[in-house]
C-alpha distance (Angstrom), angle and dihedral (degrees) to the residues before:
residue distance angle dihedral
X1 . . .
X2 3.65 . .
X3 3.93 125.1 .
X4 4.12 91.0 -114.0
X5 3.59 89.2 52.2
X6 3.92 101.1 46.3
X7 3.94 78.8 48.6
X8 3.98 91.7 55.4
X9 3.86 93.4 46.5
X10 3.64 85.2 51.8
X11 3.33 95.1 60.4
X12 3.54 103.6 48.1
X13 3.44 92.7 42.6
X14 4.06 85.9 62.6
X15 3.90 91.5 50.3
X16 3.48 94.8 49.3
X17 3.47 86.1 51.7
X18 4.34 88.9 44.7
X19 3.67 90.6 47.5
X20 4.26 90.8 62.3
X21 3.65 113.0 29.0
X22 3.37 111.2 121.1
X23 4.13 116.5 -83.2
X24 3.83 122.1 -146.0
X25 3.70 105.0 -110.9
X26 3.78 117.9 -95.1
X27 3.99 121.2 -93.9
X28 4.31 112.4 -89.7
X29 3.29 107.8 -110.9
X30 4.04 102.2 -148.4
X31 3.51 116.0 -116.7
X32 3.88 102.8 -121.3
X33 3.74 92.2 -166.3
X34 4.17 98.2 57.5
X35 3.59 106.3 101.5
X36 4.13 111.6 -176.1
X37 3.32 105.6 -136.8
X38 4.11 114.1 -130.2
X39 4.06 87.6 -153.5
X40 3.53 92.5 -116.9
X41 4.15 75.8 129.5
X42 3.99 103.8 62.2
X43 4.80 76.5 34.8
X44 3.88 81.2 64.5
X45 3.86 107.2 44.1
X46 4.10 84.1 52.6
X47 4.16 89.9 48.1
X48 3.95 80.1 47.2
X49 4.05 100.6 57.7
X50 3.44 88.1 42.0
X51 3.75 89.0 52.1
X52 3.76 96.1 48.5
X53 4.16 90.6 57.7
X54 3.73 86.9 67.4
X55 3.68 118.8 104.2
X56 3.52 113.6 -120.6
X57 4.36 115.0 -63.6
X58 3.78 135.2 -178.8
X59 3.78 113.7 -128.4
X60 4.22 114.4 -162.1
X61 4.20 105.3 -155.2
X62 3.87 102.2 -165.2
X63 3.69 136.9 168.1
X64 3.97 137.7 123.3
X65 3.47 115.3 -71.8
X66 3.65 126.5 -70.0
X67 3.96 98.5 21.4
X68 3.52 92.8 121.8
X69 4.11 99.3 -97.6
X70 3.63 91.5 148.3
X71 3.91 98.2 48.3
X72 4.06 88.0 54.3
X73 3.63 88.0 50.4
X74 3.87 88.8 57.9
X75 3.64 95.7 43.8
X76 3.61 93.0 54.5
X77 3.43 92.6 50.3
X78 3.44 96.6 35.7
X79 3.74 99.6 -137.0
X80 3.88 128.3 85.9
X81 3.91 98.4 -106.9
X82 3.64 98.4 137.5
X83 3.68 123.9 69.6
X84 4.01 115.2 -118.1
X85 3.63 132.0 -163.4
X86 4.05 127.3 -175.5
X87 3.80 86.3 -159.5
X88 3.92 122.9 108.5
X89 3.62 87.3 -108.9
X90 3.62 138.4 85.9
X91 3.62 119.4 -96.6
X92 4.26 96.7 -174.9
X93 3.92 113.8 74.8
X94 3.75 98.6 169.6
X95 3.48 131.0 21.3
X96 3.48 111.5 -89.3
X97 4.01 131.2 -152.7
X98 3.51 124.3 -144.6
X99 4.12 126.8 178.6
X100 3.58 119.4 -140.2
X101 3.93 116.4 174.6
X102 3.97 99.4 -50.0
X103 3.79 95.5 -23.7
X104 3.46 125.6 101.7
X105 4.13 108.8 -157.4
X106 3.18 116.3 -163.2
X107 4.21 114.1 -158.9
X108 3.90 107.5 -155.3
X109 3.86 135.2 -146.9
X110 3.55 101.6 -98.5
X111 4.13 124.2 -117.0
X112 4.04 111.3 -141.4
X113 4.04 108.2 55.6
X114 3.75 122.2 170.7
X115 3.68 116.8 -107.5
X116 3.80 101.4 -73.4
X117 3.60 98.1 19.4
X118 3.56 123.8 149.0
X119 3.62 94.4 -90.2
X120 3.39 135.2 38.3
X121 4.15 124.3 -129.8
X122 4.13 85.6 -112.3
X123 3.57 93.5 39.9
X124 4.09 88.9 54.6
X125 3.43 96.4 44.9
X126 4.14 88.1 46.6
X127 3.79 83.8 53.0
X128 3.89 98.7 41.0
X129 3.71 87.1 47.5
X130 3.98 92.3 57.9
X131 3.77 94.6 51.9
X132 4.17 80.2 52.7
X133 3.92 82.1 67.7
X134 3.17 98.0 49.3
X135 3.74 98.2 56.3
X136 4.05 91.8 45.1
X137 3.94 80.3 60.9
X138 3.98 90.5 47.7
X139 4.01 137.8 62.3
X140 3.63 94.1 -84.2
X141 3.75 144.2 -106.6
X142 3.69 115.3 -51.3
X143 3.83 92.5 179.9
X144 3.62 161.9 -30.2
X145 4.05 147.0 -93.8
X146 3.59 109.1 -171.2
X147 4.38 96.7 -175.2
X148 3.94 117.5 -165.3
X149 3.79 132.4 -177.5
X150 4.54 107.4 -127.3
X151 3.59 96.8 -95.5
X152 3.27 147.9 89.4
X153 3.91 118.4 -34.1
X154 4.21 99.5 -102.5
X155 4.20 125.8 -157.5
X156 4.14 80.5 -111.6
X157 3.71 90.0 64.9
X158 4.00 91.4 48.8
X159 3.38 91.6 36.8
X160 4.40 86.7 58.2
X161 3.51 94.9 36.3
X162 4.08 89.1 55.0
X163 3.85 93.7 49.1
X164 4.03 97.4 42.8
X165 3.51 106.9 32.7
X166 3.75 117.9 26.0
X167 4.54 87.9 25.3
X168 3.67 112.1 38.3
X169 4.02 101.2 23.3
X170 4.27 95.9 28.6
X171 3.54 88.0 -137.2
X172 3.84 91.7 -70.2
X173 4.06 89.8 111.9
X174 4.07 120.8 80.7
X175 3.82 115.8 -120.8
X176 3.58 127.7 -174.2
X177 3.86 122.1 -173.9
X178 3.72 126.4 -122.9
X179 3.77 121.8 -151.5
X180 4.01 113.5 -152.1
X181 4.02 122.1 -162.5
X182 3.44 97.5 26.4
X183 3.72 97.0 117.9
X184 3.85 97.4 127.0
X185 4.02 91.4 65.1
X186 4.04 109.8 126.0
X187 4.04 83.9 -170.9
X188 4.08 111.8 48.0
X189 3.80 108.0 -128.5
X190 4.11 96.4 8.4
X191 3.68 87.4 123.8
X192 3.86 96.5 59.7
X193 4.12 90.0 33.7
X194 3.94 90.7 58.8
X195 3.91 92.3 35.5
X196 4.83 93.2 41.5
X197 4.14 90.5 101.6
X198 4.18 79.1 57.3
X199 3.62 92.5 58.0
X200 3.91 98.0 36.8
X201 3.39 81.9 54.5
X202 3.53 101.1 66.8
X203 3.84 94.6 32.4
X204 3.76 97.3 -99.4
X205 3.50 107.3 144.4
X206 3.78 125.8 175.1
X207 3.72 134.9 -160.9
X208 3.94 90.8 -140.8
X209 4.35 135.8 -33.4
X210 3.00 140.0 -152.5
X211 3.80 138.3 178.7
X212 3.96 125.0 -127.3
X213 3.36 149.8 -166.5
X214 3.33 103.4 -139.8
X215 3.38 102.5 -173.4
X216 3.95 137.3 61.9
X217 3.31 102.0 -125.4
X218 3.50 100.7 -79.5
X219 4.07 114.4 -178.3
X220 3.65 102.3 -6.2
X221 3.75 136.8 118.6
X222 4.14 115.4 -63.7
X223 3.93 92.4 -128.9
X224 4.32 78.2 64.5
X225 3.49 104.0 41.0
X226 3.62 97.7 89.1
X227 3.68 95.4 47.5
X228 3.92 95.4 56.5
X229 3.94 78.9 43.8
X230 3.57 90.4 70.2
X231 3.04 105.3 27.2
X232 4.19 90.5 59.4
X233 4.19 93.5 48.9
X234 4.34 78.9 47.5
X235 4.15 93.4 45.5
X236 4.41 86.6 45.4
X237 3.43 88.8 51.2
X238 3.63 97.6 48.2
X239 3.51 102.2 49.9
X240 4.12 95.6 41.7
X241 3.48 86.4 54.1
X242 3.85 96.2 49.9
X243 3.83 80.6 42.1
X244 3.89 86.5 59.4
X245 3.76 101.5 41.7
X246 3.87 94.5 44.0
X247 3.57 108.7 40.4
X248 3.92 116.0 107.1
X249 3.91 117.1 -112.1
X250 3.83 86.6 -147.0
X251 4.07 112.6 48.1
X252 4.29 101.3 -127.6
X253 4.09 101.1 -127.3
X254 3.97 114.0 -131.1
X255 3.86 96.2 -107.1
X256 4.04 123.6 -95.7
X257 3.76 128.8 -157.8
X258 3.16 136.0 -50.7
X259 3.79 129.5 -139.4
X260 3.54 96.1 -85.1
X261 4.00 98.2 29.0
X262 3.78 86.1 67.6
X263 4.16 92.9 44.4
X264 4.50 79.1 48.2
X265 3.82 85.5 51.3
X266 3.97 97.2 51.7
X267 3.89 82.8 46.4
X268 4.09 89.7 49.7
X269 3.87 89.7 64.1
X270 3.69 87.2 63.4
X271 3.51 98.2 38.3
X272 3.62 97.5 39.5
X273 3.77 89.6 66.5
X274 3.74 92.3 63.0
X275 3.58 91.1 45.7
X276 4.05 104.9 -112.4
X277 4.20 96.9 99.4
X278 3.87 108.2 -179.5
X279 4.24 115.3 -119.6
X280 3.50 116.1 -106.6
X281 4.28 89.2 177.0
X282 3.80 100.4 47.6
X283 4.11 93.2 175.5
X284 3.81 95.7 44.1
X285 3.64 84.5 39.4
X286 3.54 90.7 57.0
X287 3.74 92.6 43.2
X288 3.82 90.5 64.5
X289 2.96 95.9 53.8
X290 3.66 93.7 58.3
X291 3.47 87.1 57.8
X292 3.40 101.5 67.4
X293 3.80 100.6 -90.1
X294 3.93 128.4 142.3
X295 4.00 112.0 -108.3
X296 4.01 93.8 -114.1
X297 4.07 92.4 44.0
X298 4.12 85.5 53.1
X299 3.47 92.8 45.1
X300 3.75 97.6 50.9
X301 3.66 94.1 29.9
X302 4.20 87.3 57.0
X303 4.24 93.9 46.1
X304 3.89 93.8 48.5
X305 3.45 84.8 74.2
X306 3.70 83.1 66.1
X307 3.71 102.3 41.4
């Protein structure tokens, strides 16, 4: 064998040899679609049998407009069934009453629109004081969902607070506050904890909070997906829990007349006529005023709910 072809056996022998040595292993590329779960999920399905052995309870969401009352109403129910809006207006004209397992939820016309909003202060107050009716004519209240944007504590918020917690329930209902668009938190609830002197302060008191996301993740970058993923089956299982532990076993009933309110009432039809009608709901009374209405509109407005 000649020198040339000792050279060429050589050389094949050594790419043979190239072709399978062992190669390190390719990079992982991460799999932007695996989302760990946190099992907030299989949390939530207990929360939910434990939910469906209540009897059945009426659930008042309130909160100035645009806070994001509608959006927790579909996360707890897990279905878009309430209209949402990201504009600065209202997108809830009339209460609205949704059924979820044994719950009724009731999602309310919201107090606090921006100068030519959809509805007007009066007009909100009109509507709120309709759905008032219609809970003297049911069971009762068995609690309360106070919703708030993070931010600073606003006259609208008060103004809520005032007509659904100390007027129409007395105080006598639970409430516990839910804080919207605080999804960059790294501590749940540090917001409200650094901000509770605030609320004490103006004699907003709460039961319990917590903050949500109360949205999947709808629209935002892919690297963030899985975060709001989690952190919506977390926020669900929050608030049905809180929903759960807080809700009254016996519904409170929006108070009726006394004795002597009913004898005032027989008098109002006389007095009514000449324009002077005698209160039979000093505090909500009171509260209309406040808002801007004339003394014989609050006083009739306040005893209709007794008529």
């Amino acid at each position: 064998m000649g020198k040339f072809e000792v050279i060429v056996i050589a050389g094949v022998v050594l790419y043979v040899a190239y072709l399978y040595q062992p190669k390190p292993p390719l990079p992982v590329t991460p799999d932007l679609d695996f989302c760990p779960s946190e099992g907030f999920e299989e949390k939530t399905q207990d929360a939910l049998k434990l939910l469906r052995n209540d009897q059945e309870k009426n659930v008042i969401v309130f909160g100035e407009t645009g806070v994001g009352k509608s959006s927790l109403i579909n996360m707890i129910v897990d279905k878009q069934i309430a209209e949402t809006s990201d504009k600065a207006v209202g997108c809830t004209f009339e209460h609205q009453k949704y059924s979820f397992l044994n719950y009724n939820i009731f999602d309310t016309v919201g107090l606090g629109e921006p100068e030519g909003g959809t509805v007007s202060t009066k007009d909100a107050v009109g509507k709120l004081l309709e759905l008032i009716t219609v809970l003297k004519s049911s069971p009762g209240i068995n609690l309360l969902i106070l919703v708030m944007k993070k931010g600073r504590i606003t006259e609208s918020l008060k103004t809520n607070y005032e007509l659904f917690v100390n007027i129409m329930t007395e105080k006598k209902v639970p409430v516990f506050l839910v804080i919207t668009h605080a999804d960059g938190e790294k501590e749940k609830n540090k917001w409200y904890v650094d901000n509770v002197d605030h609320f004490r302060r103006h004699k907003a008191h709460f039961h319990d909070v917590t903050t949500v996301c109360a949205k999947k993740g709808e629209n935002v970058h892919k690297n963030m997906q899985c975060y709001f993923k989690n952190c919506y089956a977390e926020s669900r299982y929050n608030v049905l829990t809180l929903i759960k532990k807080y809700s009254l076993a016996e519904p409170y009933q929006i108070r009726g007349l006394t004795f002597s309110k009913r004898v005032a009432s027989m008098v109002n039809i006389i007095t009514d006529f000449f324009g002077y009608p005698r209160t039979l709901w000093e505090e909500l009374y009171e509260f209309l005023l406040d808002l801007g209405f004339s003394d014989v509109d609050a006083r009739r407005k306040s005893n209709a709910l007794f008529n």
